[in-house]
Jmol script that loads the backbone (N, CA, C; Angstrom):
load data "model"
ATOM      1  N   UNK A   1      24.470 -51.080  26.120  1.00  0.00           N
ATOM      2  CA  UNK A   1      24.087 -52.093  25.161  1.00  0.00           C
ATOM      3  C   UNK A   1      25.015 -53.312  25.277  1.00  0.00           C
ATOM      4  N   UNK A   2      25.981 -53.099  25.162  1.00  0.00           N
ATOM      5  CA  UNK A   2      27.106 -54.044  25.592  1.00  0.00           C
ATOM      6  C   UNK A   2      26.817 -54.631  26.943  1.00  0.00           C
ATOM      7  N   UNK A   3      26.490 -54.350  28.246  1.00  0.00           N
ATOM      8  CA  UNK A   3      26.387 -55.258  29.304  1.00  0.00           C
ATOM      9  C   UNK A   3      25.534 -55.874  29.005  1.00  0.00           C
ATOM     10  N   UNK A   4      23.765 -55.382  28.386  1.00  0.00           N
ATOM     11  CA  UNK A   4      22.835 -56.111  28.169  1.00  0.00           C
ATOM     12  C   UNK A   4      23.532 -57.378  27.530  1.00  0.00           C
ATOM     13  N   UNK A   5      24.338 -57.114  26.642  1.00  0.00           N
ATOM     14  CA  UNK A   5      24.934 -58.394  25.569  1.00  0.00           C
ATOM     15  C   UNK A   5      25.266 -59.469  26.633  1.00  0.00           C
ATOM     16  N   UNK A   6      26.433 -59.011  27.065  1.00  0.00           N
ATOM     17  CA  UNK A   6      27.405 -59.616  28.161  1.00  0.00           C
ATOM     18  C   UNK A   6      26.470 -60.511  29.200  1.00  0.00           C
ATOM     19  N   UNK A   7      25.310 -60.018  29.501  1.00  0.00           N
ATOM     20  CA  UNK A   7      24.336 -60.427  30.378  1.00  0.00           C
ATOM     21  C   UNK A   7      23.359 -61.441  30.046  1.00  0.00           C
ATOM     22  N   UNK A   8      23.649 -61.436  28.935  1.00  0.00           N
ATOM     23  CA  UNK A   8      22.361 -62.521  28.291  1.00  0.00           C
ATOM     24  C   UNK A   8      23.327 -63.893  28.138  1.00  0.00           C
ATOM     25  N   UNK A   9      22.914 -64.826  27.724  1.00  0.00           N
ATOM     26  CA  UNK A   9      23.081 -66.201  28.025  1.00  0.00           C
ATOM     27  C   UNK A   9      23.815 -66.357  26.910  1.00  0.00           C
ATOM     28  N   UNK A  10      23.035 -65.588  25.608  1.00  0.00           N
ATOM     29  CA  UNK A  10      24.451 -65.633  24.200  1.00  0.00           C
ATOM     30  C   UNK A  10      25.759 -65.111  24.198  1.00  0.00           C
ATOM     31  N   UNK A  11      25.352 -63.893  24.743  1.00  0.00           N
ATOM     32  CA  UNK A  11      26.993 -63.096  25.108  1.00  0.00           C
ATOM     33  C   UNK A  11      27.942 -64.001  26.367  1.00  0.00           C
ATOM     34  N   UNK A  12      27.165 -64.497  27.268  1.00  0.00           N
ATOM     35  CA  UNK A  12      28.072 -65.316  27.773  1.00  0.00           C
ATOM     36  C   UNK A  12      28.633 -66.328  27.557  1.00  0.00           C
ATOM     37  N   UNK A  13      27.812 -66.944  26.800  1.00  0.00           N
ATOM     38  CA  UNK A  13      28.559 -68.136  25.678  1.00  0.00           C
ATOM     39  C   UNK A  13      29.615 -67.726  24.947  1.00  0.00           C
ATOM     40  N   UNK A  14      29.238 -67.049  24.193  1.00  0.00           N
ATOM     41  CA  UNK A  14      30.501 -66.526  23.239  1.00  0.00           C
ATOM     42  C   UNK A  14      31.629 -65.825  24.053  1.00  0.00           C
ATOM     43  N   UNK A  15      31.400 -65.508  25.116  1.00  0.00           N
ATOM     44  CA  UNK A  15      33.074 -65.022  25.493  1.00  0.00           C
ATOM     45  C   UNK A  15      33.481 -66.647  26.222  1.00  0.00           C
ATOM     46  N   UNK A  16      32.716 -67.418  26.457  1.00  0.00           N
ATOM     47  CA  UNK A  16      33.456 -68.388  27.696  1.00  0.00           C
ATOM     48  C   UNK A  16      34.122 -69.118  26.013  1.00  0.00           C
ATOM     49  N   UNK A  17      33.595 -69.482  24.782  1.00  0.00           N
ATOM     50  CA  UNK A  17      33.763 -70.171  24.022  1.00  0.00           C
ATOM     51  C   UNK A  17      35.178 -69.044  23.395  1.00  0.00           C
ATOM     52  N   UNK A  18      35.083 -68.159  23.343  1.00  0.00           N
ATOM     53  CA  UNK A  18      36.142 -67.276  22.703  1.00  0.00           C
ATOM     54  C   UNK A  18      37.335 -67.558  23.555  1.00  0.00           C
ATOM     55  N   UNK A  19      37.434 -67.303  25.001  1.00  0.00           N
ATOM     56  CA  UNK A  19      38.135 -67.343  26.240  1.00  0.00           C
ATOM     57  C   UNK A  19      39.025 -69.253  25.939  1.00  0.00           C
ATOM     58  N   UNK A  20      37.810 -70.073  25.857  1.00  0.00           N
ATOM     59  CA  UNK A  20      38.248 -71.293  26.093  1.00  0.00           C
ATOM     60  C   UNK A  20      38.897 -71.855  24.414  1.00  0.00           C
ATOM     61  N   UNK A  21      38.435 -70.896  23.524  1.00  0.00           N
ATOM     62  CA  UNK A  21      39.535 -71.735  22.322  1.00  0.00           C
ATOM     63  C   UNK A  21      41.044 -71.188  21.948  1.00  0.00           C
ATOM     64  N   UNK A  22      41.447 -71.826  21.404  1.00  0.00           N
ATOM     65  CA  UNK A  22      42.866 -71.671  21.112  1.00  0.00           C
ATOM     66  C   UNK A  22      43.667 -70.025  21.136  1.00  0.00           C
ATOM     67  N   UNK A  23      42.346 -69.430  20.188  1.00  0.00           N
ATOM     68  CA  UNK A  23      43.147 -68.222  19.791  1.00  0.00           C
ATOM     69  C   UNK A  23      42.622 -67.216  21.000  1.00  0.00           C
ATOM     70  N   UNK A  24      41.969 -67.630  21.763  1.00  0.00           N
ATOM     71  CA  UNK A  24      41.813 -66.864  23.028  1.00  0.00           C
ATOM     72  C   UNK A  24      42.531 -66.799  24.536  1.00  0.00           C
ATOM     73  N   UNK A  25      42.670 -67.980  24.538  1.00  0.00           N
ATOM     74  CA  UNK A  25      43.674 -68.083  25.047  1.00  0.00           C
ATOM     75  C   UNK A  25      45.063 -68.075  24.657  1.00  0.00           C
ATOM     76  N   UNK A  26      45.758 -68.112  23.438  1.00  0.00           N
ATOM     77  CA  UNK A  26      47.026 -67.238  23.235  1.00  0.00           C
ATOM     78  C   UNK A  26      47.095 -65.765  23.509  1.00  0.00           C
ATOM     79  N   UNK A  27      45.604 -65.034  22.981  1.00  0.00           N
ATOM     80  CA  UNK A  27      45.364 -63.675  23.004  1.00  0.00           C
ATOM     81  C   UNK A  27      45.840 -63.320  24.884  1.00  0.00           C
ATOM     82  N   UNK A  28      44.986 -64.015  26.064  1.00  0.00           N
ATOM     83  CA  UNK A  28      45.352 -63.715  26.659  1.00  0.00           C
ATOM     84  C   UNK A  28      46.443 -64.145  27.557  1.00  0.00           C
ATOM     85  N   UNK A  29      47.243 -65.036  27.217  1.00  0.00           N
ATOM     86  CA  UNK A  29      48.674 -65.760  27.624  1.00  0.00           C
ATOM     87  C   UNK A  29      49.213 -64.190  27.277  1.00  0.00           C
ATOM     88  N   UNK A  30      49.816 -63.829  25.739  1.00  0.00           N
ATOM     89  CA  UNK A  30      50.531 -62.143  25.105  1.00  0.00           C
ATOM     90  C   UNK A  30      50.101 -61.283  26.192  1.00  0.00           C
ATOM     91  N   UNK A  31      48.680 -61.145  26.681  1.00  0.00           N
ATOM     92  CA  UNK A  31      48.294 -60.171  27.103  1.00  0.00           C
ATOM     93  C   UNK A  31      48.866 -59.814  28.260  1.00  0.00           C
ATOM     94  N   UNK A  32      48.624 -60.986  29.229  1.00  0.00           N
ATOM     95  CA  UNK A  32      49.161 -61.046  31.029  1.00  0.00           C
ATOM     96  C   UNK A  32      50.572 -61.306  30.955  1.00  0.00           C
ATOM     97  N   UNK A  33      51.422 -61.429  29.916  1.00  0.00           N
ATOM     98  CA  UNK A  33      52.883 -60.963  29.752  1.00  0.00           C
ATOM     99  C   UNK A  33      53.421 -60.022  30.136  1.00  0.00           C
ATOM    100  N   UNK A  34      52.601 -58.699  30.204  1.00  0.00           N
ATOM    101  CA  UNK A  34      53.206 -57.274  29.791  1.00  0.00           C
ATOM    102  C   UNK A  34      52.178 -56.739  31.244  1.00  0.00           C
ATOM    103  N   UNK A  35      52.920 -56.107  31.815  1.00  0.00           N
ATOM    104  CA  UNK A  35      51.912 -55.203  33.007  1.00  0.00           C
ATOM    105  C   UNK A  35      50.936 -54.702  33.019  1.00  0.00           C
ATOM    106  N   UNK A  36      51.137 -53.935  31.577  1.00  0.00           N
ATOM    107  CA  UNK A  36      49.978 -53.187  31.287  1.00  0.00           C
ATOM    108  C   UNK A  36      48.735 -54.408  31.048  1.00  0.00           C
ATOM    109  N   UNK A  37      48.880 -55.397  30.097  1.00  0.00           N
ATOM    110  CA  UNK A  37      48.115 -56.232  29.775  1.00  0.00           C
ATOM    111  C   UNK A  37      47.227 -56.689  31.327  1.00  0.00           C
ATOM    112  N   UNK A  38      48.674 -57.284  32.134  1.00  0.00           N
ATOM    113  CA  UNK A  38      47.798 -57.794  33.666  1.00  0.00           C
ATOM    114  C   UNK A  38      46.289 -56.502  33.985  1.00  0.00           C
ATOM    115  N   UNK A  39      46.794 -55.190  34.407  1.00  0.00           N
ATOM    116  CA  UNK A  39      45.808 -54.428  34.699  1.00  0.00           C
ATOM    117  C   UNK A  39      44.760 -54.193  33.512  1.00  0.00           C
ATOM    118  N   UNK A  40      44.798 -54.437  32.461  1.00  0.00           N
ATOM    119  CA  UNK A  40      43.915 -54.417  31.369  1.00  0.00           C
ATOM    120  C   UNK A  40      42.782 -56.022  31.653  1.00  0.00           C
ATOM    121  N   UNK A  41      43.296 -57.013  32.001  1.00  0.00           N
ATOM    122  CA  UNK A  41      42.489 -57.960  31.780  1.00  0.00           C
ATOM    123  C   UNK A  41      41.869 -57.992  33.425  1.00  0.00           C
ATOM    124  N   UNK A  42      42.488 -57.685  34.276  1.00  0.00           N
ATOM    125  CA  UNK A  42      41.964 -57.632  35.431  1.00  0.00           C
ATOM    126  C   UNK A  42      40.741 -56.844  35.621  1.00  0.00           C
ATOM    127  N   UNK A  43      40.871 -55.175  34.909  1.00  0.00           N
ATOM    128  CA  UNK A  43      40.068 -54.265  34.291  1.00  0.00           C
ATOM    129  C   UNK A  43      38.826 -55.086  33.572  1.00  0.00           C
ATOM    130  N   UNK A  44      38.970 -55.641  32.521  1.00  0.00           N
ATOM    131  CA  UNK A  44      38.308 -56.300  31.721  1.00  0.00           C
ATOM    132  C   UNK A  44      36.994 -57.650  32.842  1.00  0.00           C
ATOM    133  N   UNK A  45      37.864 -58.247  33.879  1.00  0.00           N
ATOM    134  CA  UNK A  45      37.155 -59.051  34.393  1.00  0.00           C
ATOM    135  C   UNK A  45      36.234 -58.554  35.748  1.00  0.00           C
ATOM    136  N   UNK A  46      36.763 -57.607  36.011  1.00  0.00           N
ATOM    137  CA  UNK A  46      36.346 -56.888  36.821  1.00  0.00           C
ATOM    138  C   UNK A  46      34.902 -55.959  36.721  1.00  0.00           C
ATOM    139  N   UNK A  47      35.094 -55.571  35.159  1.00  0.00           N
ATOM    140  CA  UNK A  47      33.605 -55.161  34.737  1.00  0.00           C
ATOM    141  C   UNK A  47      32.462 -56.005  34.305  1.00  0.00           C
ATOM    142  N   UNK A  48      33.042 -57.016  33.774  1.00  0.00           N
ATOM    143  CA  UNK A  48      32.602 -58.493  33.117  1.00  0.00           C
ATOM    144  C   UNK A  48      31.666 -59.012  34.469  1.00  0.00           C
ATOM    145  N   UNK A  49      32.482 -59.426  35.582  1.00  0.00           N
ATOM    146  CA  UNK A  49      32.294 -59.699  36.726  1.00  0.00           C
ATOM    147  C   UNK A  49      30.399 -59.035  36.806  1.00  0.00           C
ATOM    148  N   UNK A  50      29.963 -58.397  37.047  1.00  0.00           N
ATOM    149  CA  UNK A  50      28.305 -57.787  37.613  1.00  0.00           C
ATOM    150  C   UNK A  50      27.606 -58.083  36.318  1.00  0.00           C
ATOM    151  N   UNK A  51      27.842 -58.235  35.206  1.00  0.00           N
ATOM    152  CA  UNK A  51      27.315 -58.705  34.431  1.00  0.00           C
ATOM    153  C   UNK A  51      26.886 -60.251  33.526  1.00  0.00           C
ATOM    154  N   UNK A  52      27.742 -60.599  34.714  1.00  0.00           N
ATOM    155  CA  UNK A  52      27.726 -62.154  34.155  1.00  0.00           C
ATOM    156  C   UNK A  52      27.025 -62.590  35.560  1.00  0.00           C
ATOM    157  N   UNK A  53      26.271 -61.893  36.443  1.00  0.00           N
ATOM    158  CA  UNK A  53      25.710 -62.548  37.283  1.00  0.00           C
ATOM    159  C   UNK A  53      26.349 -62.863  38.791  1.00  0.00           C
ATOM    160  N   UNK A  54      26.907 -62.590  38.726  1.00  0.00           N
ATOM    161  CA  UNK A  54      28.193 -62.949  39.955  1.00  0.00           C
ATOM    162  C   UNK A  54      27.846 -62.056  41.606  1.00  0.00           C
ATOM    163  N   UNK A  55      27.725 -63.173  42.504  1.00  0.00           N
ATOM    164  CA  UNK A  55      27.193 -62.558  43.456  1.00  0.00           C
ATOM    165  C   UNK A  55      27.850 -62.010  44.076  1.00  0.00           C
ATOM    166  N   UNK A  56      27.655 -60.681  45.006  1.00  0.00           N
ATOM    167  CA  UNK A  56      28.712 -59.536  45.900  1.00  0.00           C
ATOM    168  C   UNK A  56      29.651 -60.815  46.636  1.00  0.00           C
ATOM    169  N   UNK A  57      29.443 -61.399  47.443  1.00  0.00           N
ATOM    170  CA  UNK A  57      29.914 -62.297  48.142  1.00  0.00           C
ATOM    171  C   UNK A  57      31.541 -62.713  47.113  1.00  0.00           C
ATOM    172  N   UNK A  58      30.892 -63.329  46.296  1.00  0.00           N
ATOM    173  CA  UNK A  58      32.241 -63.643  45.383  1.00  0.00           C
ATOM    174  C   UNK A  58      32.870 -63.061  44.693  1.00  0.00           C
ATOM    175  N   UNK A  59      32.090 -61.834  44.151  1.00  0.00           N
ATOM    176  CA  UNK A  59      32.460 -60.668  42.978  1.00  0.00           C
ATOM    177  C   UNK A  59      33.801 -59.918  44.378  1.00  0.00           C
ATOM    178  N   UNK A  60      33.765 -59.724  45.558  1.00  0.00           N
ATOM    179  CA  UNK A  60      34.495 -59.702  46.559  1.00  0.00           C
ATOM    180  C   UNK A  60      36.067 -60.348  46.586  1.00  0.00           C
ATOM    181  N   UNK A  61      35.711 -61.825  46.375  1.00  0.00           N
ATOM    182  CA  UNK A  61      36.665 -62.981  46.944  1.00  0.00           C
ATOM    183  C   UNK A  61      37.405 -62.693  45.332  1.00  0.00           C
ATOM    184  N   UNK A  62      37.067 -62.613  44.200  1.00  0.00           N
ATOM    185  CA  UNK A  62      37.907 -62.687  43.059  1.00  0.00           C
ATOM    186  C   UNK A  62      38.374 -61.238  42.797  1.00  0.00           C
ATOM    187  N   UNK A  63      37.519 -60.243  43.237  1.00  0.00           N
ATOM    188  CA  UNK A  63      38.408 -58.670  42.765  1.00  0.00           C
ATOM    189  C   UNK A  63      39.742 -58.662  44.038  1.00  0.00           C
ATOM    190  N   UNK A  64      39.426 -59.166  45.400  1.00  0.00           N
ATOM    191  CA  UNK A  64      40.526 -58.887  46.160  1.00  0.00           C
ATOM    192  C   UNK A  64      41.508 -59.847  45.884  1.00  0.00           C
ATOM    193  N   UNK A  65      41.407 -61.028  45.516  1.00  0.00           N
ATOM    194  CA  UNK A  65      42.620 -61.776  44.409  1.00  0.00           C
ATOM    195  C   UNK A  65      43.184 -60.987  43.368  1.00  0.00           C
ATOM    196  N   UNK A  66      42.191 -60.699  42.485  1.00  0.00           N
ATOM    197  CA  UNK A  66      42.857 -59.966  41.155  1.00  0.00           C
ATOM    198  C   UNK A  66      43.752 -58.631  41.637  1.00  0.00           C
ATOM    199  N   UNK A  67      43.248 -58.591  42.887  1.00  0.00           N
ATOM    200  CA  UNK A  67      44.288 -56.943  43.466  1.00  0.00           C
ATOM    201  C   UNK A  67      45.359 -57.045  44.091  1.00  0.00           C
ATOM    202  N   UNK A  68      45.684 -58.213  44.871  1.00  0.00           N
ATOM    203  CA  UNK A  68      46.493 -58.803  45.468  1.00  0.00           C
ATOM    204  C   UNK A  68      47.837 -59.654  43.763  1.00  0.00           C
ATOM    205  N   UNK A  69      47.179 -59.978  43.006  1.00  0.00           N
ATOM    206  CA  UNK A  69      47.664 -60.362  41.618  1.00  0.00           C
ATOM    207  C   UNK A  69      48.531 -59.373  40.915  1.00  0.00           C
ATOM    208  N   UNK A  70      47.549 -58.408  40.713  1.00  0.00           N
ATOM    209  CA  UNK A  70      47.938 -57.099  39.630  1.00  0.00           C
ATOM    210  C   UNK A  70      48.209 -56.221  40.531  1.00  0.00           C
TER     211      UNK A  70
END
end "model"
wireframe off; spacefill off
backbone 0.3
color backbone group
């Protein structure tokens, strides 16, 4: 139920708008502080990633960054 969300055009709004305001981005500045946080949001974008549309080609080029990162 949740990817359906994530997948639709509202759920993607609301995280890019959550992501891009203030308190979302402090949330994840705290977060990628702490190690655990890095592999949690990497985790987080990584599943996000096939549901927001993202083609193999690139879903590729950003998980082997985020692995090379975290």
């Amino acid at each position: 139920m949740a990817k359906q969300f994530l997948s639709s055009p509202e759920g993607q709004k609301m995280i890019m708008d959550f992501i891009s305001s203030p308190d979302g981005i402090n949330m994840i500045k705290n977060m990628i502080g702490t190690q655990e946080g890095k592999k949690a949001v990497g985790s987080i974008i990584k599943t996000a990633l096939p549901a927001m549309g993202i083609g193999s080609e690139e879903m590729g080029i950003i998980t082997g960054i985020l692995s090379k990162i975290l």
